[in-house]
C-alpha positions in Angstrom: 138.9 166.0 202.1 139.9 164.9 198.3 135.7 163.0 198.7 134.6 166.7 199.8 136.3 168.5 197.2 135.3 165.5 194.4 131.7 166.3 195.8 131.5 169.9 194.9 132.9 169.6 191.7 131.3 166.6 190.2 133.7 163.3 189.0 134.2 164.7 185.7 135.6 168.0 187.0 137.4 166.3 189.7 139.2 163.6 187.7 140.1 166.6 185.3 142.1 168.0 187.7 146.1 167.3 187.9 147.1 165.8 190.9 149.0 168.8 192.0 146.1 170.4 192.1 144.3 168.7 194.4 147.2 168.3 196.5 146.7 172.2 197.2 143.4 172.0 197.2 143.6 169.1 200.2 146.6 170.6 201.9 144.3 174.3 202.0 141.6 172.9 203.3 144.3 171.0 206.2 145.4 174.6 206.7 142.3 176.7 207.3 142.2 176.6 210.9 146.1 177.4 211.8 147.3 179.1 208.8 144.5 181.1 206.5 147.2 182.8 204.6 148.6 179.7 203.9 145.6 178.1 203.1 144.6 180.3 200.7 147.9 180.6 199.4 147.5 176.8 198.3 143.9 177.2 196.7 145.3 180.0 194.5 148.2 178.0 193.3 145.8 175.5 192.3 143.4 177.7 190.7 146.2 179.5 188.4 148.0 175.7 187.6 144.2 174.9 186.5 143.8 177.8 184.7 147.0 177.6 182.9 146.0 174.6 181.8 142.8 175.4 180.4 144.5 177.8 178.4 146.4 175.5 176.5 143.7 173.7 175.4 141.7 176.5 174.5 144.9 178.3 172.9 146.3 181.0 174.3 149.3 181.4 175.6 150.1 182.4 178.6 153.5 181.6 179.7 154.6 185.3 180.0 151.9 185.7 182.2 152.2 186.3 186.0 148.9 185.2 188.5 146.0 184.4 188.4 144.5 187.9 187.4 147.4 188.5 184.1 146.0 184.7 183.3 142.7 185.2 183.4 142.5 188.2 181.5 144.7 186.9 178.9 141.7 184.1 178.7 138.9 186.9 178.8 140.9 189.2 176.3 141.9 187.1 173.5 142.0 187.9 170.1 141.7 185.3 167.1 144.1 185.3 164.8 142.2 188.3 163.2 142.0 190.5 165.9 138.3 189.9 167.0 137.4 189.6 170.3 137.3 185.3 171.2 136.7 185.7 175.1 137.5 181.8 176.6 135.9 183.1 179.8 132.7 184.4 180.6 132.7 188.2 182.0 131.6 186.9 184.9 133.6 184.3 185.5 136.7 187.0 184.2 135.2 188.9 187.2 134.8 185.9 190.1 138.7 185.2 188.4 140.0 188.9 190.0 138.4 188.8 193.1 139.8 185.3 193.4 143.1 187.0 192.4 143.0 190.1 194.9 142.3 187.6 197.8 144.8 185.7 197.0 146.9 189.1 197.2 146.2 189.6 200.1 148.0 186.2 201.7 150.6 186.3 199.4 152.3 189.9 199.7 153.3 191.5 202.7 152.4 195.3 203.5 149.8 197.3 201.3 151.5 199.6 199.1 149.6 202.8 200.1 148.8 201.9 203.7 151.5 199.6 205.1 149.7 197.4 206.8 148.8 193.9 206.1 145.6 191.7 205.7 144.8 190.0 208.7 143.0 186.7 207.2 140.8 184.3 209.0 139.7 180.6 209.1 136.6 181.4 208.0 137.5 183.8 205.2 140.4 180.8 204.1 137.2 178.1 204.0 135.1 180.3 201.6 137.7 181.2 199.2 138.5 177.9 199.0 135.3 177.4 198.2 134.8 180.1 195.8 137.7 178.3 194.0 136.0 175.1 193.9 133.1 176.9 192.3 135.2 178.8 189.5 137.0 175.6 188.7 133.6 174.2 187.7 132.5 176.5 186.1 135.0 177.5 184.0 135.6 173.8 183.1 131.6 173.4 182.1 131.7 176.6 179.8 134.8 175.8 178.4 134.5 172.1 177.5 131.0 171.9 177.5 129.6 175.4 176.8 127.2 175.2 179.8 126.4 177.9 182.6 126.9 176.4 185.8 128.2 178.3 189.2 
């Protein structure tokens, strides 16, 4: 799995990652076939711990923030120290960040507020977000470090 996920991402991105990250990143994949939720769960843990840490080398601080989607847009709404607008994410990727974010929603909370019922999640829907992760990871960490457009 850890040759799978160093794959998609390229050795650079890989070896950028902590190893707690791809710990989740391994033990989701492991999951997907008896636990989605929990899979998922474990690919959005990794994706906010990477995120947090781009955001201390870009600047911003983020340790009041809560998930992935209060992260992100802390990354896509910063200010400089004058006020201007000094987005550290693409809109895009600020955009791929929520939908991350809501999916990751729906493993980790229980009954929707408005409709009581919960998500029923599947292998295959586990599988692709972690591989939408995978995706985001790279290329937030090419337009951050090297101001390049990948996804």
């Amino acid at each position: 799995i850890r040759v799978y996920i160093s794959n998609i991402l390229g050795a650079e991105v890989f070896s950028a990652l902590a190893s707690a990250e791809v710990e989740e990143l391994v033990n989701g994949y492991k999951k997907c076939e008896v636990d989605a939720r929990g899979a998922i769960e474990c690919a959005g843990r990794a994706f906010e711990d990477f995120l947090r840490r781009v955001s201390l080398c870009v600047g911003v601080n983020v340790s009041g923030k809560n998930g992935i989607g209060q992260v992100v847009n802390a990354l896509y709404n910063n200010k400089d120290s004058t006020g201007v607008l000094d987005n550290k994410l693409h809109s895009k990727q600020s955009s791929i960040g929520m939908a991350i974010a809501d999916i990751r929603n729906m493993a980790g909370h229980g009954l929707e507020a408005r409709t009581m019922e919960r998500w029923e999640l599947t292998s295959h829907s586990a599988k692709i977000y972690i591989g939408l992760v995978l995706s985001l990871i790279k290329s937030v960490y090419e337009y951050v470090y090297k101001t390049q457009y990948v996804f």
